[in-house]
VEXLO-716365 format. One record per residue (C-alpha): residue number from 1; residue in one letter; x, y, z. Coordinates in nm, 4 decimals. Last residue first. Layout:
N
+------+------+----------+----------+----------+
! resi ! resn !       xx !       yy !       zz !
+------+------+----------+----------+----------+
!  NUM !    A !        X !        Y !        Z !
...
+------+------+----------+----------+----------+
***
This chain:
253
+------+------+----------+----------+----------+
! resi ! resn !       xx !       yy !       zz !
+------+------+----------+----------+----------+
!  253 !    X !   0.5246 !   2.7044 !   0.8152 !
!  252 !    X !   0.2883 !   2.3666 !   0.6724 !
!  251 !    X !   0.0123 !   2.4343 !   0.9561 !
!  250 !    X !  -0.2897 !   2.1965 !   1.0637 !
!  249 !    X !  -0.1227 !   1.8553 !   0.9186 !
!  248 !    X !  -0.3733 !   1.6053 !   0.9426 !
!  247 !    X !  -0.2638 !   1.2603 !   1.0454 !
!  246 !    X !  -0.4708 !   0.9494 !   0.9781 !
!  245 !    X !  -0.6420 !   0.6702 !   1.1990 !
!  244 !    X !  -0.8702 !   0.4136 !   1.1146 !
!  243 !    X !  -1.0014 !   0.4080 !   0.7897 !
!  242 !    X !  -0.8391 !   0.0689 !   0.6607 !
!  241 !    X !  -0.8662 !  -0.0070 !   0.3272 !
!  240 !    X !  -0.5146 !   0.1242 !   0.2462 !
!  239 !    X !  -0.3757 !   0.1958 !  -0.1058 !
!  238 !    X !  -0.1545 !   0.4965 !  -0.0238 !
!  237 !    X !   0.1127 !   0.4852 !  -0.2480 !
!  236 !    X !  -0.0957 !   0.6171 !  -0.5776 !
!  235 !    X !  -0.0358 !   0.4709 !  -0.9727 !
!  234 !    X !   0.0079 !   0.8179 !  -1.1084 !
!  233 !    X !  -0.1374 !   0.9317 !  -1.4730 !
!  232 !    X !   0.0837 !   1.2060 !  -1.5957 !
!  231 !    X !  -0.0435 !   1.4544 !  -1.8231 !
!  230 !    X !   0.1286 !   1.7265 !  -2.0331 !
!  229 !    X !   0.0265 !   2.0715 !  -2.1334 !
!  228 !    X !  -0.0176 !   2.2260 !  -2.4723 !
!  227 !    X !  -0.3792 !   2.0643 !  -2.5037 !
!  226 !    X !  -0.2742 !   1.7840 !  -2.3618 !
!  225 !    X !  -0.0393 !   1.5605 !  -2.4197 !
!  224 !    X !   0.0125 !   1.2237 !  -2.2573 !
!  223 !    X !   0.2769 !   0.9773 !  -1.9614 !
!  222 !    X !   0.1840 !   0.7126 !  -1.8132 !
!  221 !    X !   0.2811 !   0.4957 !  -1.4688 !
!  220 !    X !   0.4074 !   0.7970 !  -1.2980 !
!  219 !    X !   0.4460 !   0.7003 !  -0.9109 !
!  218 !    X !   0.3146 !   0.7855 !  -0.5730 !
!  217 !    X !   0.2321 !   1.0300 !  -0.2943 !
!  216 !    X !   0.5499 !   1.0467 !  -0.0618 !
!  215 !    X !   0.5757 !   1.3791 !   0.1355 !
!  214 !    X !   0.8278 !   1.5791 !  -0.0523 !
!  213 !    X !   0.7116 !   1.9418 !   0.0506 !
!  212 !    X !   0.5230 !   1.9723 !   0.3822 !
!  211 !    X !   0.1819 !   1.9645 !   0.2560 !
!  210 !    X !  -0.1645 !   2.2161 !   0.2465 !
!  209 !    X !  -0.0007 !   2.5407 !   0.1392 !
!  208 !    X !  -0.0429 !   2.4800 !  -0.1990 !
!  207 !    X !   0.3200 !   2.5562 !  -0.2508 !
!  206 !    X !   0.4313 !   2.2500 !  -0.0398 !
!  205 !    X !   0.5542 !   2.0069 !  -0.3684 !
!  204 !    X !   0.4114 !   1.6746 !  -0.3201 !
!  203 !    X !   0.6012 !   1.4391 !  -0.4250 !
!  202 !    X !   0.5459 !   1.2046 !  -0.7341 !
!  201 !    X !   0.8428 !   0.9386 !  -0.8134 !
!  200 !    X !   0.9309 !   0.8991 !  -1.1985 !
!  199 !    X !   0.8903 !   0.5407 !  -1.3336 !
!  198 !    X !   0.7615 !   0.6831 !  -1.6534 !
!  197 !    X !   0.8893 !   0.9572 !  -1.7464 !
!  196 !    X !   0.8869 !   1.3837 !  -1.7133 !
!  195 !    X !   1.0512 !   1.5904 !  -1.9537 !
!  194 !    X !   1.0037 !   1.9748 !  -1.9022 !
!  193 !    X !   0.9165 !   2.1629 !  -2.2123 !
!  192 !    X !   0.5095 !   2.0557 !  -2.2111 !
!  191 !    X !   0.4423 !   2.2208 !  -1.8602 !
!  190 !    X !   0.2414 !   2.0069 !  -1.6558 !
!  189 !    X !  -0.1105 !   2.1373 !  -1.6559 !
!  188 !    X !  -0.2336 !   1.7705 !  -1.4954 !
!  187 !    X !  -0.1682 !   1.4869 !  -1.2976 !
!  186 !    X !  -0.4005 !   1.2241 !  -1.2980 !
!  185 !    X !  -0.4586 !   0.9668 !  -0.9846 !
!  184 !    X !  -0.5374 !   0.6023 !  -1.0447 !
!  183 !    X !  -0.6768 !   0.3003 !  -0.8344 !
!  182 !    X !  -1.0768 !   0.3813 !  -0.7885 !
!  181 !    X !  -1.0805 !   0.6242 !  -1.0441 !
!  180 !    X !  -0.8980 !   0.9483 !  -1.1226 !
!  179 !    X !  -0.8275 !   1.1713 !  -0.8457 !
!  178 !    X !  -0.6650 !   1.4874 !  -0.8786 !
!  177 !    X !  -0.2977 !   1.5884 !  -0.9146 !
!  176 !    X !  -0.1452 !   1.9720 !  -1.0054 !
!  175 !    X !   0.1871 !   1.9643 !  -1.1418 !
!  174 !    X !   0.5746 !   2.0829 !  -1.0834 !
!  173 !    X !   0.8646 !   1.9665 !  -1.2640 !
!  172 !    X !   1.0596 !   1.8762 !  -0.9769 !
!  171 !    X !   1.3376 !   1.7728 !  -1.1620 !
!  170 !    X !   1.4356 !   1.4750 !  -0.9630 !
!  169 !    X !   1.0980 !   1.3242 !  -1.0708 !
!  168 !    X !   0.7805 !   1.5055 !  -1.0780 !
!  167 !    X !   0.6389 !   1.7670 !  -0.8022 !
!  166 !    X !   0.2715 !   1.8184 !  -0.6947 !
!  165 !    X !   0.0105 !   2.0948 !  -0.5458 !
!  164 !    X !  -0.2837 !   1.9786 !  -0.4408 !
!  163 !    X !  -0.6258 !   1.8320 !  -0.5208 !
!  162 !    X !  -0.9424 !   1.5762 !  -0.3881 !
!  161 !    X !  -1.1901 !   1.6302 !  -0.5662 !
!  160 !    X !  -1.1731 !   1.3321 !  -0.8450 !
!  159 !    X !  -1.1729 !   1.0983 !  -0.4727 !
!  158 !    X !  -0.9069 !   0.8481 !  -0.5649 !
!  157 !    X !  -0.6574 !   1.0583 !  -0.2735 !
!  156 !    X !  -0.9060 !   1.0178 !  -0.0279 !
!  155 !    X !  -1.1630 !   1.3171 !   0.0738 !
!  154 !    X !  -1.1463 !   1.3249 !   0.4262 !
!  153 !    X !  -1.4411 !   1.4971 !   0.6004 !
!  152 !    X !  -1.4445 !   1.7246 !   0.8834 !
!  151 !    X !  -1.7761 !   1.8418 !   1.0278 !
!  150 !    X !  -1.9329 !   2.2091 !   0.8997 !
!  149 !    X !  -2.2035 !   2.0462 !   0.7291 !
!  148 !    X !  -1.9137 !   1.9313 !   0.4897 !
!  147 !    X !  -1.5867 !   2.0880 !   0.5428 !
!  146 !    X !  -1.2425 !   1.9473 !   0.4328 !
!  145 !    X !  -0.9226 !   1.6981 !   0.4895 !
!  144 !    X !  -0.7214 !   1.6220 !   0.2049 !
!  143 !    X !  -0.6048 !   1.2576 !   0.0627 !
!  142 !    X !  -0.4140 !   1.0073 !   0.2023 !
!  141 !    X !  -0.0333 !   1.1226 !   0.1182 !
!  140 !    X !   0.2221 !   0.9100 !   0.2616 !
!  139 !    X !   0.4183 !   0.9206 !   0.5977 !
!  138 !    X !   0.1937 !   0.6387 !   0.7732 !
!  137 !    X !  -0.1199 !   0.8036 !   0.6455 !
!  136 !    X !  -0.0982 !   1.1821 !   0.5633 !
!  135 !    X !  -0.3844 !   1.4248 !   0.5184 !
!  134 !    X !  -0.3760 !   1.7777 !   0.4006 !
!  133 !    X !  -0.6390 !   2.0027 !   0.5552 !
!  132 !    X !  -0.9072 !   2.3015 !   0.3709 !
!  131 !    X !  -0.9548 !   2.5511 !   0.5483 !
!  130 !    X !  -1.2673 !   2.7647 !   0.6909 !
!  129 !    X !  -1.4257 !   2.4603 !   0.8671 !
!  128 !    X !  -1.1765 !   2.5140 !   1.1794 !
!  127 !    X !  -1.1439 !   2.1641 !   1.3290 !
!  126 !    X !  -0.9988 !   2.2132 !   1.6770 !
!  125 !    X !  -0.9871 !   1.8058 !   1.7781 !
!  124 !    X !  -1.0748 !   1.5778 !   1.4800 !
!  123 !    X !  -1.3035 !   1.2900 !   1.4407 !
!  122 !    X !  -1.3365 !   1.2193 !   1.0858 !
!  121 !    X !  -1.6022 !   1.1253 !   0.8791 !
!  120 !    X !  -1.4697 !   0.9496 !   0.5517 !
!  119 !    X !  -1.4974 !   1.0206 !   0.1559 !
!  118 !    X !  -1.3274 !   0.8240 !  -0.0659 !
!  117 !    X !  -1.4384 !   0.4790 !   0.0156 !
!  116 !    X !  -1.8316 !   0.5283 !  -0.1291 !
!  115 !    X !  -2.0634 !   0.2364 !  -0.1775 !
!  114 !    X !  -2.2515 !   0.3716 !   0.1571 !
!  113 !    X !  -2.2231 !   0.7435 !   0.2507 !
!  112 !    X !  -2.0291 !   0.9361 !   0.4466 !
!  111 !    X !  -1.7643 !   0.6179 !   0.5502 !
!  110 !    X !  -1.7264 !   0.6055 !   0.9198 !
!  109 !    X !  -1.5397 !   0.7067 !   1.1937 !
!  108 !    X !  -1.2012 !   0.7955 !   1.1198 !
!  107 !    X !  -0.9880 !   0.8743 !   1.3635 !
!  106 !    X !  -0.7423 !   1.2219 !   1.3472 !
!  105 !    X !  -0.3910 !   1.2408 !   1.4760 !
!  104 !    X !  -0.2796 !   1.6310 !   1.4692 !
!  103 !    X !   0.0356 !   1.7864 !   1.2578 !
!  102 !    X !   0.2161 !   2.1056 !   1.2731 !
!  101 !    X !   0.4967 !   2.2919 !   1.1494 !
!  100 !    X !   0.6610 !   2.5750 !   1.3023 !
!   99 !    X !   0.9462 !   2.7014 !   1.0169 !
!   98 !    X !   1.1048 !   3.0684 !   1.0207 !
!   97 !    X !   1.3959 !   3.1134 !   0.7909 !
!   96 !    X !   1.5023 !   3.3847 !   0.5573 !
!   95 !    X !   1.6209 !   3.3105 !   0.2531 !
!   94 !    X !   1.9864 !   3.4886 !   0.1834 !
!   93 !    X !   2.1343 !   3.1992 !   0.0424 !
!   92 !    X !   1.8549 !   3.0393 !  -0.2044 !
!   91 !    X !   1.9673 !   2.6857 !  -0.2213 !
!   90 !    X !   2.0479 !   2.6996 !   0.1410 !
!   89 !    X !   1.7460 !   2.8347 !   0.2883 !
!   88 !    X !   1.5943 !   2.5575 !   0.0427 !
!   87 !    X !   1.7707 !   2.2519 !   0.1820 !
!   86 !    X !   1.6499 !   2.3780 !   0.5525 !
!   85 !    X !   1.3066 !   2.4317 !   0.4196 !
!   84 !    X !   1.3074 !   2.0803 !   0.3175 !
!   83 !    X !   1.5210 !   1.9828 !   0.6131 !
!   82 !    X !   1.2449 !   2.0941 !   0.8546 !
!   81 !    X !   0.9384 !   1.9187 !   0.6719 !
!   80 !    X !   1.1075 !   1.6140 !   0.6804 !
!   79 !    X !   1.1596 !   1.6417 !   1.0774 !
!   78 !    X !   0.7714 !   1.7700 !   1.0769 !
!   77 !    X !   0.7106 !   1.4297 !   0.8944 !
!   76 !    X !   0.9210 !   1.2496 !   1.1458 !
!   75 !    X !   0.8115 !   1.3616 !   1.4073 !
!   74 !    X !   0.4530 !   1.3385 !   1.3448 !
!   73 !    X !   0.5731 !   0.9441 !   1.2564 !
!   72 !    X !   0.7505 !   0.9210 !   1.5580 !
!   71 !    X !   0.4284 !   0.9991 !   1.7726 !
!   70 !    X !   0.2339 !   0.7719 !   1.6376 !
!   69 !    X !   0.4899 !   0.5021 !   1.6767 !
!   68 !    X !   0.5515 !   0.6315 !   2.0795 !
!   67 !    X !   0.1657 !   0.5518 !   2.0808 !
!   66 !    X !   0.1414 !   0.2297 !   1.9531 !
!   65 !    X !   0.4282 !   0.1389 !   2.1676 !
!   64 !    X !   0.2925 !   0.2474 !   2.4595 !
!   63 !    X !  -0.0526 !   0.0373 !   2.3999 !
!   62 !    X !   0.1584 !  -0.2710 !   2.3319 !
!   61 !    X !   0.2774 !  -0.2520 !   2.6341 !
!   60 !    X !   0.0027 !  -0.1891 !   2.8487 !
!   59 !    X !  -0.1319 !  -0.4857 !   2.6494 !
!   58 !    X !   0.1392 !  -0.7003 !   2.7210 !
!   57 !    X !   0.0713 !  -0.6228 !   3.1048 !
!   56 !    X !  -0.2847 !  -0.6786 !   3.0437 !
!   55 !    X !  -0.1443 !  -1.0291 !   2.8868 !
!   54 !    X !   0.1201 !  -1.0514 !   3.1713 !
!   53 !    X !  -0.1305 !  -0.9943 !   3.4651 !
!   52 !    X !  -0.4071 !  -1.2444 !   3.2797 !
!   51 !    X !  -0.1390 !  -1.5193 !   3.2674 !
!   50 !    X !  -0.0413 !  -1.4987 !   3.6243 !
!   49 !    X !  -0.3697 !  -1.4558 !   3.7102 !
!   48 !    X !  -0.4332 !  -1.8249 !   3.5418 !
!   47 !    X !  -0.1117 !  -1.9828 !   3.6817 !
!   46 !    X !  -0.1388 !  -1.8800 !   4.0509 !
!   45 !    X !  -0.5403 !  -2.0166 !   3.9713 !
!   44 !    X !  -0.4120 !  -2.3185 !   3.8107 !
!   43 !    X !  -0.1956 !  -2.3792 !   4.1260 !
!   42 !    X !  -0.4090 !  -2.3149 !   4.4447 !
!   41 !    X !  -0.7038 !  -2.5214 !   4.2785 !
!   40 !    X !  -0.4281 !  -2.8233 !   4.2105 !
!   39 !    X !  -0.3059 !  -2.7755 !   4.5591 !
!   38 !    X !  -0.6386 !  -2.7898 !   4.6974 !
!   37 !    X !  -0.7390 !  -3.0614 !   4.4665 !
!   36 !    X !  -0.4257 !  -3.2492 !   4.5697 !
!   35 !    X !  -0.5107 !  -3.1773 !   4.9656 !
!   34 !    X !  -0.8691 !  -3.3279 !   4.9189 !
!   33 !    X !  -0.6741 !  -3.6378 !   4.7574 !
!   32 !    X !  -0.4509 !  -3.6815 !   5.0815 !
!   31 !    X !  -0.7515 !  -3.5643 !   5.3394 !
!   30 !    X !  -0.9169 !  -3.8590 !   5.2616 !
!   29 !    X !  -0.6899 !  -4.1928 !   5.2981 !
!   28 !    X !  -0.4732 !  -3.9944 !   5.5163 !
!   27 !    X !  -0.7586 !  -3.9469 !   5.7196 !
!   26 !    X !  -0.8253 !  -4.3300 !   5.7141 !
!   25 !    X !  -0.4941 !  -4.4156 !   5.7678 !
!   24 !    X !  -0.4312 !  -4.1988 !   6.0859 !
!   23 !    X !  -0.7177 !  -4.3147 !   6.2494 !
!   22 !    X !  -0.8123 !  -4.0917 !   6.5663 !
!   21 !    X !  -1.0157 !  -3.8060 !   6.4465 !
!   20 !    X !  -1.1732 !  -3.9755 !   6.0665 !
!   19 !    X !  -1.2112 !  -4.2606 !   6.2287 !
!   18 !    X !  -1.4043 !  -4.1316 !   6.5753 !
!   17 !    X !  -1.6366 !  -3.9497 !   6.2814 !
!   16 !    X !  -1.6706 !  -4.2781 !   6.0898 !
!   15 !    X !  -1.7883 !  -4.4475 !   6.3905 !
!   14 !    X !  -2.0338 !  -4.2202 !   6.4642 !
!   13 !    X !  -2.2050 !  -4.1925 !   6.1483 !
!   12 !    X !  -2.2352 !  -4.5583 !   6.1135 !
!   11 !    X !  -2.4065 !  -4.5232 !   6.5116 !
!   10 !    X !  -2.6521 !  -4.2815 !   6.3762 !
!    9 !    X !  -2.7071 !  -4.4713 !   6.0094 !
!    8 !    X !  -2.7778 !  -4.7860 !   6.2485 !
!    7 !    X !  -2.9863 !  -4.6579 !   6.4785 !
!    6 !    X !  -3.2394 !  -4.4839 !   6.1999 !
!    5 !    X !  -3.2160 !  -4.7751 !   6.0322 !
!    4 !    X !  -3.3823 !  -4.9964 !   6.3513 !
!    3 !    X !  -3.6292 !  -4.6722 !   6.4456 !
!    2 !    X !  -3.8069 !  -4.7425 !   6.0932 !
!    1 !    X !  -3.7987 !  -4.4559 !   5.8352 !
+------+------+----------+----------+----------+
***
């Protein structure tokens, strides 16, 4: 670089330093933008952490809620559970009465093997592999909990091992249900002198020790003979695909 350009870029420099001190225009000229993209910085960022506080926020939220629903639904199956007994005190007038139900919230995991949706691994606090669980989803019967390598694994309602203890219509003519196939359950050993239809809701009945009584678990859709006994096939409530969280009830009394 020749010494004449060198002088001139040094002087140019100068004079737009002495500008930029002492001439109001040309700052104003400068500074104004540089100010708007300060203000426009200052701004979006106000606005962005604004949004990310009331999304978290939301979250926090949404978090409670989830877990004040959990919570009313043990309530409100140990609530059921409570009135049952209640209605039964009643019924049989000098009853004694001494109720402590139970219930824990399990996850599921995974399925146990692929191709299979009726049997799940489930993570669950206190698992004693010497009993045998019942399982509720959102108030309705999912299936029953068990033992397998001495983990806990859910055996859904379509599962044909998956038993308990039923009750039929208004009646309560009792029953014993099983799984049938992938979207039917089969009651069975129902006394042929008690009438049972079509249309008729399908409890469960408590005396297996596994359910509160009257938890939800589906409808009669058919009705058959059997060897002196009737059938019921049961179109099931709990449908669900998703396996992620159930609750086990660890003690019916």
């Amino acid at each position: 670089m020749n010494r004449k350009l060198l002088g001139f870029l040094l002087i140019f420099a100068l004079l737009v330093a002495f500008a930029l001190n002492n001439s109001t225009l040309v700052q104003n000229s400068i500074i104004s933008p540089l100010n708007s993209i300060k203000q426009f910085y200052h701004a979006s960022f106000t606005q962005i952490r604004n949004a990310v506080n009331q999304h978290f926020n939301q979250q926090e939220h949404v978090a409670q809620l989830q877990e004040k629903l959990k919570m009313y639904e043990k309530n409100h199956l140990i609530s059921h559970q409570i009135a049952s007994e209640l209605n039964r005190l009643y019924q049989e007038n000098n009853a004694t009465f001494a109720s402590h139900p139970d219930l824990t919230l399990v996850q599921g995991l995974s399925y146990v093997t692929l191709g299979d949706m009726n049997k799940i691994w489930l993570h669950m606090d206190d698992f004693n592999s010497s009993k045998i669980y019942g399982l509720v989803y959102k108030e309705r019967v999912a299936g029953i909990v068990i033992a397998r390598n001495n983990q806990p694994m859910a055996l859904l309602n379509n599962d044909p091992k998956c038993s308990y203890a039923v009750s039929i219509g208004e009646k309560r003519v009792p029953g014993i249900i099983h799984g049938r196939s992938q979207k039917e359950m089969l009651v069975e050993f129902i006394p042929s002198w008690m009438p049972i239809f079509v249309g008729d809701e399908v409890v469960t009945s408590g005396l297996d020790n596994l359910f509160f009584s009257n938890v939800l678990v589906g409808v009669v859709t058919e009705v058959s003979q059997s060897q002196g006994y009737q059938n019921a096939v049961v179109l099931p409530y709990y449908q669900e695909s998703d396996i992620g969280f159930f609750h086990v009830i660890t003690q019916v009394r």
